[in-house]
C-alpha positions as CSV (number, residue, x, y, z in Angstrom):
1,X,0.0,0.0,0.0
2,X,1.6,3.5,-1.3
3,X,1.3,6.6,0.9
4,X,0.9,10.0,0.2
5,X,3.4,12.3,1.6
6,X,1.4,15.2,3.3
7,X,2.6,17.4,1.4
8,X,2.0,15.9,-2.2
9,X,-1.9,16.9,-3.2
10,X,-3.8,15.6,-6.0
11,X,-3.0,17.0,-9.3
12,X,-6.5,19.0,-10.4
13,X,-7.1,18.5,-14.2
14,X,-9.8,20.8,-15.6
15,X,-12.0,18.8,-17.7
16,X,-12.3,19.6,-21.7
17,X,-15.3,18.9,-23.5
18,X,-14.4,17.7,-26.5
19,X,-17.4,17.3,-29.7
20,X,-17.5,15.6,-33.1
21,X,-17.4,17.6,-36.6
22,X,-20.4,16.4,-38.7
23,X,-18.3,16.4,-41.3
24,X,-15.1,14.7,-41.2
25,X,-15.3,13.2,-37.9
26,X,-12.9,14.5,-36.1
27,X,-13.3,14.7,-32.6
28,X,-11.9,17.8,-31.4
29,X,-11.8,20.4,-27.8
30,X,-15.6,22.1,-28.1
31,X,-13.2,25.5,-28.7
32,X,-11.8,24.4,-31.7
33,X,-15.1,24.0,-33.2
34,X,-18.1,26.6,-34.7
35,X,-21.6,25.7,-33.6
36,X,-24.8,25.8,-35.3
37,X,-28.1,25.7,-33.8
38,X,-31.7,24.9,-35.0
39,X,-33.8,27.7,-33.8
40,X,-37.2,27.1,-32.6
41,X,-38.7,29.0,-36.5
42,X,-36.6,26.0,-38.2
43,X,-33.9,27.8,-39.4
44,X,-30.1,27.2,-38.8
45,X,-27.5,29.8,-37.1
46,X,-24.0,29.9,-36.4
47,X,-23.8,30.3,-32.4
48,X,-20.4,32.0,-31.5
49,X,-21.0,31.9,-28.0
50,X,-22.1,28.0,-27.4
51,X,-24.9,29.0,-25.7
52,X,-28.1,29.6,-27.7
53,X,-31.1,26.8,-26.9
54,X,-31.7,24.4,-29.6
55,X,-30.4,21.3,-31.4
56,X,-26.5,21.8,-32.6
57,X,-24.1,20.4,-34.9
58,X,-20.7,21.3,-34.7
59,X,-18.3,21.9,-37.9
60,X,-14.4,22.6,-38.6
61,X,-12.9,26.2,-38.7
62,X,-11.5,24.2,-42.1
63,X,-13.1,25.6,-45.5
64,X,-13.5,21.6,-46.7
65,X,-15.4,20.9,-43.8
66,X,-17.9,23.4,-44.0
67,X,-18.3,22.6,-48.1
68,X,-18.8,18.9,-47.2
69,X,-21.2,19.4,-44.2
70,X,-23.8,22.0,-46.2
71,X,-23.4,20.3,-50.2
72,X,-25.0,17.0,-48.5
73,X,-27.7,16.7,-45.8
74,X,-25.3,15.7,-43.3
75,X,-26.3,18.9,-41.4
76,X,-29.9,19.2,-42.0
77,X,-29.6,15.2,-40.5
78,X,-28.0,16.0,-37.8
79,X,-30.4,19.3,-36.8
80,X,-33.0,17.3,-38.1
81,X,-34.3,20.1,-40.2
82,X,-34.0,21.1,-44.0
83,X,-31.9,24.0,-44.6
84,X,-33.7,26.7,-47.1
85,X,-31.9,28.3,-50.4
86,X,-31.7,31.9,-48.4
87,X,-30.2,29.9,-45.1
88,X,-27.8,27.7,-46.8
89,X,-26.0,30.5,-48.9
90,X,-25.9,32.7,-45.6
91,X,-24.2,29.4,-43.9
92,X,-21.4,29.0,-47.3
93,X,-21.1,33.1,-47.0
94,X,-19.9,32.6,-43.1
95,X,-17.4,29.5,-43.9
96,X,-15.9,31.7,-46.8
97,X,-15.2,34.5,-44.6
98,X,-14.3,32.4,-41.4
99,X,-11.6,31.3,-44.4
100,X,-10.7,34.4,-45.0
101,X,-10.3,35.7,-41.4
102,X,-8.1,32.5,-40.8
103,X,-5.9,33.3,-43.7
104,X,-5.3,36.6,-42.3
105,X,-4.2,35.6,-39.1
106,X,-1.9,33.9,-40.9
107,X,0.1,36.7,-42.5
């Protein structure tokens, strides 16, 4: 039996939530990741802070990502909803820019 010098405490690890990208997989810290929620009309926003109440699917900062998860139904299966014309080009509009803002970290 192995005792603990009184001096030694446990070794506190903060806990990480971690979530899956709908499209590729990839199971990554819930920070690393962009949210998007069902709202209670139907329709599907991005939710920067994490926080807004409804169903959510989580996607990549990565460009391919966001192509693959809005050119199939792998998001509207997921949120169990289907995506209009007007809400799915305002969803490709924010992955373009979140490409561009990346990219310009970058430099």
């Amino acid at each position: 039996m192995r005792r603990r010098s009184i001096n030694q405490s446990p070794v506190s690890v903060k806990h990480v939530p971690h979530r899956t990208c709908v499209a590729c997989g990839k199971v990554k810290p819930k920070r690393a990741l962009i949210r998007l929620v069902r709202t209670s009309d139907g329709s599907v926003e991005v939710d920067v802070g994490g926080k807004k109440a409804g169903r959510g699917a989580y996607l990549c900062q990565e460009q391919e990502c966001w192509q693959i998860g809005l050119k199939g139904r792998r998001l509207e299966r997921t949120l169990r909803t289907s995506l209009t014309h007007d809400n799915r080009e305002q969803l490709i509009r924010y992955g373009k820019d979140l490409k561009e803002s990346i990219s310009d970290r970058g430099q």
